[in-house]
Chimera marker file (.cmm) of the C-alpha trace (Angstrom):
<marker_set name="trace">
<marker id="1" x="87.771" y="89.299" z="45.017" r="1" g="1" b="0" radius="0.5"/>
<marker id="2" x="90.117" y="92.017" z="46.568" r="1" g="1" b="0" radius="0.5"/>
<marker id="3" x="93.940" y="90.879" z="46.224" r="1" g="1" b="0" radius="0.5"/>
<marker id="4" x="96.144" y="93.470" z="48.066" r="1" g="1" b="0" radius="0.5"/>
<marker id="5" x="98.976" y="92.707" z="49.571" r="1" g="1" b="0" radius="0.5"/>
<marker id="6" x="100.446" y="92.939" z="52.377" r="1" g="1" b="0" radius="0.5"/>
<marker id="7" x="103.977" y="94.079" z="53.327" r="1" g="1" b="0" radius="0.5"/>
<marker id="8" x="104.982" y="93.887" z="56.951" r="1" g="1" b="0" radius="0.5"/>
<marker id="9" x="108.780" y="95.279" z="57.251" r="1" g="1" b="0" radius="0.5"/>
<marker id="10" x="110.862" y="94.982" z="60.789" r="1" g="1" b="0" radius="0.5"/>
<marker id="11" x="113.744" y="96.926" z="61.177" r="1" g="1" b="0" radius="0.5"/>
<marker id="12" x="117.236" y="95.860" z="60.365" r="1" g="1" b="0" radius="0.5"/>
<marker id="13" x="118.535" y="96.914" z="64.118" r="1" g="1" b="0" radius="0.5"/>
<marker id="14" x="115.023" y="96.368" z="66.348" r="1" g="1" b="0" radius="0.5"/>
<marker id="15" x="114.940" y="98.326" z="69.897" r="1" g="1" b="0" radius="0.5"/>
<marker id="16" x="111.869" y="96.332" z="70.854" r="1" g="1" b="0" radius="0.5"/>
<marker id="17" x="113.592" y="93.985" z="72.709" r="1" g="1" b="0" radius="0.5"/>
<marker id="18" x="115.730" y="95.905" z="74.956" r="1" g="1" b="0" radius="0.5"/>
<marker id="19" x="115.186" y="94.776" z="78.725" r="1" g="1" b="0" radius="0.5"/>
<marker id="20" x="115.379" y="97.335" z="81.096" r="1" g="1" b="0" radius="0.5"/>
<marker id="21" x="115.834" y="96.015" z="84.869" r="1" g="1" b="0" radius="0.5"/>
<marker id="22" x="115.299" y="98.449" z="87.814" r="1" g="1" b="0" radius="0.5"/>
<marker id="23" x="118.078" y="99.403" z="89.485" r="1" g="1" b="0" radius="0.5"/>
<marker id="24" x="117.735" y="97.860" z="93.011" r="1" g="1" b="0" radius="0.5"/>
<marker id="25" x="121.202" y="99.073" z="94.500" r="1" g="1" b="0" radius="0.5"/>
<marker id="26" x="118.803" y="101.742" z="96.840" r="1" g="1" b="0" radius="0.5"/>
<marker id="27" x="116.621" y="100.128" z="98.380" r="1" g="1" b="0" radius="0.5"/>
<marker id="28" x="117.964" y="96.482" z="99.181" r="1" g="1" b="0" radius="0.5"/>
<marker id="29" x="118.498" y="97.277" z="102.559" r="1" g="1" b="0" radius="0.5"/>
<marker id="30" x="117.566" y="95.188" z="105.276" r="1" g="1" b="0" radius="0.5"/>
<marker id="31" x="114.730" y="97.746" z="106.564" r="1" g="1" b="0" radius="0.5"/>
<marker id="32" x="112.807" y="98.254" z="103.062" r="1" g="1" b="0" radius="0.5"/>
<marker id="33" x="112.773" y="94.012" z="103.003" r="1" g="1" b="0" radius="0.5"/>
<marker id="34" x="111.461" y="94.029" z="106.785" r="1" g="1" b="0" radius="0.5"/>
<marker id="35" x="108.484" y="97.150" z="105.863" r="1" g="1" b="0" radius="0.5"/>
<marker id="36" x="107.771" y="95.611" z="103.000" r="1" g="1" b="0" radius="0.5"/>
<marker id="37" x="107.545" y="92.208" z="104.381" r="1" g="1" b="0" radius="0.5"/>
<marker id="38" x="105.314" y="93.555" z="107.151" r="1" g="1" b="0" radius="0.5"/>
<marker id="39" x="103.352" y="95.852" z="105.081" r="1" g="1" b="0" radius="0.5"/>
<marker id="40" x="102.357" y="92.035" z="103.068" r="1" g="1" b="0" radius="0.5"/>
<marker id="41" x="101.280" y="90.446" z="106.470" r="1" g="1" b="0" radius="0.5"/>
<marker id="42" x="98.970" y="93.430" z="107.271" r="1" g="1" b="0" radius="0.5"/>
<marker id="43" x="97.079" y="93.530" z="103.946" r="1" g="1" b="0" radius="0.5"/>
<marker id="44" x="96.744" y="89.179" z="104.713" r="1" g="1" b="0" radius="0.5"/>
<marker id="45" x="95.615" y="90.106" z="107.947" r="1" g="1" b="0" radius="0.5"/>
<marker id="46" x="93.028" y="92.438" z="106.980" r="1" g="1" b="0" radius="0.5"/>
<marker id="47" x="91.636" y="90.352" z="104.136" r="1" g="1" b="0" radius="0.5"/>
<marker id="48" x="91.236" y="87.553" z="106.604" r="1" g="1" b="0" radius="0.5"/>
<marker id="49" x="89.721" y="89.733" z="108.819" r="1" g="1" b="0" radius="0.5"/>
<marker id="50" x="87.123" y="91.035" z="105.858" r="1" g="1" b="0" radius="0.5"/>
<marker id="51" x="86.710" y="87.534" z="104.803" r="1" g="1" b="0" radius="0.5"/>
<marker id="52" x="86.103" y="85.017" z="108.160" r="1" g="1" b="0" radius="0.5"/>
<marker id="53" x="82.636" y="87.350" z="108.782" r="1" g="1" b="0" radius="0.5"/>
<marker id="54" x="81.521" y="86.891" z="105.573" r="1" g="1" b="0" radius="0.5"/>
<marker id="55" x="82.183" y="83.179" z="105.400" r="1" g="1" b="0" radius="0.5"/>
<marker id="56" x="80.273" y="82.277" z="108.608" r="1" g="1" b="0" radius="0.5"/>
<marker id="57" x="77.268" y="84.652" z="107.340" r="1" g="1" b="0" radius="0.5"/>
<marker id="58" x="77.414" y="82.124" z="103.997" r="1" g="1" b="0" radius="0.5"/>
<marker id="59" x="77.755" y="78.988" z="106.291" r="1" g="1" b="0" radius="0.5"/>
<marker id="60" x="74.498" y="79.603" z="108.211" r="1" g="1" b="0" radius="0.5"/>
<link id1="1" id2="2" r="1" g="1" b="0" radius="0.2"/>
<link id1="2" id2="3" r="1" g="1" b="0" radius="0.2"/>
<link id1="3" id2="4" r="1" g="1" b="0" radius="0.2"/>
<link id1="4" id2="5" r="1" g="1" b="0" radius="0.2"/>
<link id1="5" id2="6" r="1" g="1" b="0" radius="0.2"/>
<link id1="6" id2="7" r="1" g="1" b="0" radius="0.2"/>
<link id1="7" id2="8" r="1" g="1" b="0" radius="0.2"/>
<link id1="8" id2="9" r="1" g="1" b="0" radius="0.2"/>
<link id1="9" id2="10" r="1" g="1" b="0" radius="0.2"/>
<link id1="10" id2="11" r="1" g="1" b="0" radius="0.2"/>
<link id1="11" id2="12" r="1" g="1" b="0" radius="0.2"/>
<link id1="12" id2="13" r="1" g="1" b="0" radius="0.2"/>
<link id1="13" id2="14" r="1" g="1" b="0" radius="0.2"/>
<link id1="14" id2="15" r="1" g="1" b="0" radius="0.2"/>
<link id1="15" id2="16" r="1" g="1" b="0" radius="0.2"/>
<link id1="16" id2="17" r="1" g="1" b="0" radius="0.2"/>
<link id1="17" id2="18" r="1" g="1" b="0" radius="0.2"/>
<link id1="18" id2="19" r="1" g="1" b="0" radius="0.2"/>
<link id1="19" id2="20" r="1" g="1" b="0" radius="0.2"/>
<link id1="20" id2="21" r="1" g="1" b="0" radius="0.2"/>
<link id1="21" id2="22" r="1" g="1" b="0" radius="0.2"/>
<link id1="22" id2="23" r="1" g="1" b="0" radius="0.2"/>
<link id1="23" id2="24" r="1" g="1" b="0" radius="0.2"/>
<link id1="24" id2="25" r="1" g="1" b="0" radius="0.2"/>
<link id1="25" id2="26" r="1" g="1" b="0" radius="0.2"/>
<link id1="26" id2="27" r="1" g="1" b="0" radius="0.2"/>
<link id1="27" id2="28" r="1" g="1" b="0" radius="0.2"/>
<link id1="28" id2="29" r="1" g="1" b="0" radius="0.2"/>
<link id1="29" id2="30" r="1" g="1" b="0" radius="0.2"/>
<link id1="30" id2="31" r="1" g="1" b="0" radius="0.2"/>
<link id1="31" id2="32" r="1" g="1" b="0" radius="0.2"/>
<link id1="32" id2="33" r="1" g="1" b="0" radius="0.2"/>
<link id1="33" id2="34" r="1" g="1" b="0" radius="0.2"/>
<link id1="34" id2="35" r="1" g="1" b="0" radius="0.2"/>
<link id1="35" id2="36" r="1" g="1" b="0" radius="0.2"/>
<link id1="36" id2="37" r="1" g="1" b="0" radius="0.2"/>
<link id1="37" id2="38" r="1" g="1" b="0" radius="0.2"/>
<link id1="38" id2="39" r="1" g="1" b="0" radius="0.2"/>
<link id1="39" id2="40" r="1" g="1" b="0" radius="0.2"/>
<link id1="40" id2="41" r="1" g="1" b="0" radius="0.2"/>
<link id1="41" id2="42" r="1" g="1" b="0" radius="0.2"/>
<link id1="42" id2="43" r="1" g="1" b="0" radius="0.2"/>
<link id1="43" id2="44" r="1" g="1" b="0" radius="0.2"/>
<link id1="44" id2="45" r="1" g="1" b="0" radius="0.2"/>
<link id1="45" id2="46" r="1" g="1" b="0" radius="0.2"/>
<link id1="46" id2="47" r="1" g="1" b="0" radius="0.2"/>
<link id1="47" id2="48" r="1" g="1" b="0" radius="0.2"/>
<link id1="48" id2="49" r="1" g="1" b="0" radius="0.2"/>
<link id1="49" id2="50" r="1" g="1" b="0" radius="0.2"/>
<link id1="50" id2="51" r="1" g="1" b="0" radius="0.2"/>
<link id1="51" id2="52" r="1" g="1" b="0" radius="0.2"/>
<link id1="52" id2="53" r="1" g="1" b="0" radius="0.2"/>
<link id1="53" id2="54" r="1" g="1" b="0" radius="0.2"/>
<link id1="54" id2="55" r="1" g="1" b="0" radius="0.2"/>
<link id1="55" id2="56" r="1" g="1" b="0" radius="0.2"/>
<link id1="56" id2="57" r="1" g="1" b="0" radius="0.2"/>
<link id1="57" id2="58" r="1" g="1" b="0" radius="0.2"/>
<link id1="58" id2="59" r="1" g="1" b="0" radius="0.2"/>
<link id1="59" id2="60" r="1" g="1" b="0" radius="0.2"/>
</marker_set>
């Protein structure tokens, strides 16, 4: 049998676990919320629209 062992070591101050949150201060405005709300509806829209064909072709 092999017996080696194993040391895993962590440091003593660890930097892994830093959060870093984006800084949202620029572009909360109401106008970014609105495009990006809209931009959302269109890519629904067009999925629907990809996605009602090929469900009635299925259905037949």
């Amino acid at each position: 049998m092999n017996n080696k062992k194993v040391v895993i070591t962590q440091p003593s101050n660890p930097t892994e676990n830093i959060q870093v949150k984006p800084d949202l201060s620029e572009s909360d405005s109401l106008g970014d919320i609105i495009l990006a709300i809209a931009v959302l509806i269109t890519a629904i829209a067009k999925l629907v629209e990809v996605s009602v064909p090929v469900m009635k072709k299925n259905n037949k």
